[in-house]
C-alpha positions as CSV (number, residue, x, y, z in Angstrom):
1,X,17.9,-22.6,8.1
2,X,16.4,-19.3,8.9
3,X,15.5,-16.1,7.4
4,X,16.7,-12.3,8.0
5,X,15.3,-9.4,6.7
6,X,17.4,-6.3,5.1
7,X,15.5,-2.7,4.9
8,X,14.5,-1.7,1.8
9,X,12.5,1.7,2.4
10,X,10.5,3.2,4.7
11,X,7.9,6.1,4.2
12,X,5.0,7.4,4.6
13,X,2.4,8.4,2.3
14,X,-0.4,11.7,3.0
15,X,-3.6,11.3,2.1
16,X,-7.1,8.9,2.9
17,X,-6.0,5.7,1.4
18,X,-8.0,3.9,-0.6
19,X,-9.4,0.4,-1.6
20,X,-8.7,-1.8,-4.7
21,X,-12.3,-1.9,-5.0
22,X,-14.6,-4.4,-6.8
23,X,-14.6,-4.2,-10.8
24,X,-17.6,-4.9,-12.8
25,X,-17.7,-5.9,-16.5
26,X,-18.6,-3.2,-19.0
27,X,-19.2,-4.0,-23.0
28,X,-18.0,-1.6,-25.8
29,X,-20.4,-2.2,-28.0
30,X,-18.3,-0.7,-30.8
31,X,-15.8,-3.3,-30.5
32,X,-17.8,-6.2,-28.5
33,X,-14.8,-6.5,-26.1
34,X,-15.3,-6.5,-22.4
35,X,-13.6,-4.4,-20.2
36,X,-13.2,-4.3,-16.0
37,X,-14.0,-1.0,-14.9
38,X,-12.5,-0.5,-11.2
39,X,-15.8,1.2,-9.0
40,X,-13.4,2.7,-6.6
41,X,-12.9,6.4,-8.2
42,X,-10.0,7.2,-5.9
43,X,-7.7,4.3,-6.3
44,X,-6.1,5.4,-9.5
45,X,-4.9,8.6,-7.2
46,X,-3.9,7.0,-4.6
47,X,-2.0,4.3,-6.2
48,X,-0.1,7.3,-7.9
49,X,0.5,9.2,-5.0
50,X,2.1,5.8,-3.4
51,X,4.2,5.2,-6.8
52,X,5.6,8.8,-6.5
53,X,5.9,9.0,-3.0
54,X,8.3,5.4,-3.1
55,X,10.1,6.6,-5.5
56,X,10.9,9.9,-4.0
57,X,12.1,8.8,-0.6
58,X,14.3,6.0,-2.2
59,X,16.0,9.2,-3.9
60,X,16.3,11.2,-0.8
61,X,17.1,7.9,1.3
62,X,19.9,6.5,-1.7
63,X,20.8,9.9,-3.2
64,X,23.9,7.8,-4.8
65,X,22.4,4.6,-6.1
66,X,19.8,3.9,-8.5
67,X,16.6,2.5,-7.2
68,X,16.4,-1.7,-7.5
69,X,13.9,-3.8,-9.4
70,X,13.2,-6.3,-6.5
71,X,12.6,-9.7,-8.0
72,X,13.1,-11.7,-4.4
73,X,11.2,-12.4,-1.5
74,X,9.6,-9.2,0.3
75,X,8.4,-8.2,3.6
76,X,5.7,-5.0,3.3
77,X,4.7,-3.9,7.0
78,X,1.3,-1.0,6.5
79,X,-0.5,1.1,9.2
80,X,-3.0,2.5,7.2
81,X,-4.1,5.5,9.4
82,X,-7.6,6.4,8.4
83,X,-9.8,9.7,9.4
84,X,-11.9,9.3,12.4
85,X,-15.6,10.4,10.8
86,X,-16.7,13.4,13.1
87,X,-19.7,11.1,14.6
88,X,-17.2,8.5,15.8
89,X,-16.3,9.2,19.7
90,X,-12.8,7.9,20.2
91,X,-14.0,5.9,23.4
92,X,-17.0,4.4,21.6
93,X,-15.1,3.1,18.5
94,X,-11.0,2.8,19.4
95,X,-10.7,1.2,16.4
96,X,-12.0,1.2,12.8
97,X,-14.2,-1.8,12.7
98,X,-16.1,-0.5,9.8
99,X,-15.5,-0.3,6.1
100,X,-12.6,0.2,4.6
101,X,-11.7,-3.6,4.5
102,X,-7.5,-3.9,5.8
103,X,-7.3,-6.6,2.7
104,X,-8.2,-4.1,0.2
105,X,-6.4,-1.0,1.0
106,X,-3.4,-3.9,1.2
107,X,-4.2,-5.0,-2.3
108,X,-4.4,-1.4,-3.4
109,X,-0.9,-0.4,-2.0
110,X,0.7,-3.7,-3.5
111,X,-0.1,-2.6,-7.1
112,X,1.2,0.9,-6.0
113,X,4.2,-0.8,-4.8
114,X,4.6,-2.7,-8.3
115,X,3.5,0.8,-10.3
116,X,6.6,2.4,-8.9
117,X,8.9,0.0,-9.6
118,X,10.2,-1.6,-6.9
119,X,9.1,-4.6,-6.9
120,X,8.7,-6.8,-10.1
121,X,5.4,-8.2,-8.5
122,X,3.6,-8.1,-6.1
123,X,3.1,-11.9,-6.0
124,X,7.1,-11.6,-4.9
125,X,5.5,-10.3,-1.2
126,X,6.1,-13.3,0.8
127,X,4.6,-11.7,4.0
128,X,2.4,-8.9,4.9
129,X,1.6,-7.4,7.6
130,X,-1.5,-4.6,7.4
131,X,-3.1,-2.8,9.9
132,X,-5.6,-0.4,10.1
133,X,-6.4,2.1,13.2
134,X,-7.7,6.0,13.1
135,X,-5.3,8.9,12.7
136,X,-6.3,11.1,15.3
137,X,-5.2,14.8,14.6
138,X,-3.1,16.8,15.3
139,X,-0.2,13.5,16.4
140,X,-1.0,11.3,13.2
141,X,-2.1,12.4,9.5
142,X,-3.8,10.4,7.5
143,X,-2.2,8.1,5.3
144,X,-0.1,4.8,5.5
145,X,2.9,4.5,6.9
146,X,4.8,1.5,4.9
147,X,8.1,-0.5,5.3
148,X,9.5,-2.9,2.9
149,X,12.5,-5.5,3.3
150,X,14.0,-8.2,1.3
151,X,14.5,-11.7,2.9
152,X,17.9,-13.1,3.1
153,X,18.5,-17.1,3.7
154,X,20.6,-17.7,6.7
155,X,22.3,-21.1,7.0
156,X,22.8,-22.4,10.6
């Protein structure tokens, strides 16, 4: 038995993407409850500007059907193409070997994935494949560039 893949979507997304950073505990003392604060300030925007963006292009790519709820196995493919800090000479540093982490800015685009609802979960991504490199003006912007499938069973 073997697997094919099906396109879902394929966009890409402006802006410096950002992490799903680390979360630290904070008490109300009001209430006594804890609460996880996220310390990334920019992942709430970038996780919406994902969201919207997803759901635009499925609109403009389907203008006649209605955009799914994925509840199978998924395929997410990401080049997350990240500004080149003035100080970095491209022949030094090719490649962004520094913070951000690939596995957060990954994590972070999953939830955006599941925020626009597409996907049910992202616990229904059965393989991913994330990379990072610089997005050297003026032939790449920054942002991510991101394609999702769905996995089909094949019988031989």
């Amino acid at each position: 038995m073997s697997t094919s893949e099906t396109p879902v979507l394929a966009c890409h997304v402006d802006g410096i993407p950002a992490t799903k950073g680390s979360y630290k505990p904070v008490r109300n003392r009001r209430t006594g409850k804890t609460l996880l604060v996220g310390m990334n300030r920019r992942e709430h925007e970038w996780r919406s500007r994902v969201a919207r963006e997803v759901r635009s292009q499925w609109f403009t790519q389907h203008p006649t059907r209605p955009m799914p709820y994925l509840d199978t196995p998924i395929t997410v493919r990401a080049v997350f193409l990240l500004p080149r800090p003035k100080s970095v000479s491209p022949a030094l540093r090719p490649w962004p070997t520094v913070a951000p982490d690939v596995d957060k800015l990954a994590r972070c685009l999953l939830d955006a994935l599941t925020d626009s609802g597409l996907i049910k979960d992202d616990s229904r991504v059965t393989h991913l494949d994330a990379r990072k490199h610089y997005a050297d003006p003026p032939h790449r912007a920054a942002g991510a560039d991101i394609t999702i499938h769905t996995l089909d069973k094949e019988e031989s």
